[in-house]
N, C-alpha and C positions, 0 to 999 in steps of 0.2 A: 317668401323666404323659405331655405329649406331647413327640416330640424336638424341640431347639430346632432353629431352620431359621439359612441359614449368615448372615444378614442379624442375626438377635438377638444372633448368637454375636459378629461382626463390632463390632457397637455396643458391645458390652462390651469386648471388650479393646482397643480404638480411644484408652480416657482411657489405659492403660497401655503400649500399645505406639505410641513416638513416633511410629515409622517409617508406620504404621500410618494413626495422627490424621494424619499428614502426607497421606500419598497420598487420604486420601477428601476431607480438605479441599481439596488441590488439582482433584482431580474435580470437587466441588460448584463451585469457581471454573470450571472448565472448562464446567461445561455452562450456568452465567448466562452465561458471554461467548455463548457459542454462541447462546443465547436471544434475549440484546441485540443482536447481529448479523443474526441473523434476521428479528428485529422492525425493526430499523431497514432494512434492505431490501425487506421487505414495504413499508413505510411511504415508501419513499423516500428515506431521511435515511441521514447518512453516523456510522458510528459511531468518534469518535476512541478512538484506546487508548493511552494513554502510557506510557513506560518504567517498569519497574517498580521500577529505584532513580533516580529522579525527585525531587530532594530536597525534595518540596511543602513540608514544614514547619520543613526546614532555612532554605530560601529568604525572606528578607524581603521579602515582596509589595508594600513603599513604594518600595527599593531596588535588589532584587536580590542583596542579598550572603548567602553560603552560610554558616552556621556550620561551624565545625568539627566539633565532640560538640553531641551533643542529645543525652541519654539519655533513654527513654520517659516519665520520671518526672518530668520537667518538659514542666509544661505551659503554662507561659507563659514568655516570654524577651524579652527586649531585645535588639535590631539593637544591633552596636558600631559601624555608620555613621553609621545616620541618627536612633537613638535613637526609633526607631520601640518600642509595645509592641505584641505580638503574644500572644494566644490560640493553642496550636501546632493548634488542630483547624481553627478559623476559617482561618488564615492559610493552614494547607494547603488548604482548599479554595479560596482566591481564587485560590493558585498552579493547583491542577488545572483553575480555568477559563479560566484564561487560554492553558493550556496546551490544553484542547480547544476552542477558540473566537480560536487564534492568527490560521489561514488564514480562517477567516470573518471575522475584522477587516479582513483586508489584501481580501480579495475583494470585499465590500462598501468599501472605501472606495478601490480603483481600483487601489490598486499591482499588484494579480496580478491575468493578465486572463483569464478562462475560457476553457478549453479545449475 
């Protein structure tokens, strides 16, 4: 038999020790960003990052108004303002683009003027 090497060993006890799954996933997130950033400076382009309790799919995208509770396990919801319905994956993404494409609206349409 051969020894296992510490990367086999790692994978395996990563489903069972949280603390574990926790730190590689946060890794594996660390080094996309890092990639994405990378690449968008090679390229030119400006990479937005938004906060990460950001309430994309709390937020009602017709509206703006925050819910209070969303539990994960609804996936659809009704605005109690504007009686809007909302998809929570859809709607979170309308929220995250308007969120990285806020300063490109105002720059393109004159309010903020380049620096």
């Amino acid at each position: 038999m051969r020894p296992r090497d510490h990367a086999s060993s790692l994978a395996e006890r990563a489903p069972t020790d949280h603390k574990l799954a926790k730190a590689i996933s946060d890794a594996n997130w660390a080094e996309l960003v890092r990639q994405l950033e990378y690449k968008a400076e090679w390229y030119g382009r400006e990479l937005v990052k938004i906060d990460r309790y950001f309430p994309s799919s709390k937020r009602c995208s017709n509206c703006g108004h925050v819910v209070g509770k969303l539990p994960l396990s609804v996936r659809e919801w009704d605005c109690p303002e504007c009686a809007t319905h909302h998809d929570r994956d859809i709607n979170a993404s309308i929220n995250i683009l308007r969120m990285g494409t806020r300063g490109v609206r105002n720059i393109m349409s004159g309010s903020i003027g380049l620096v």
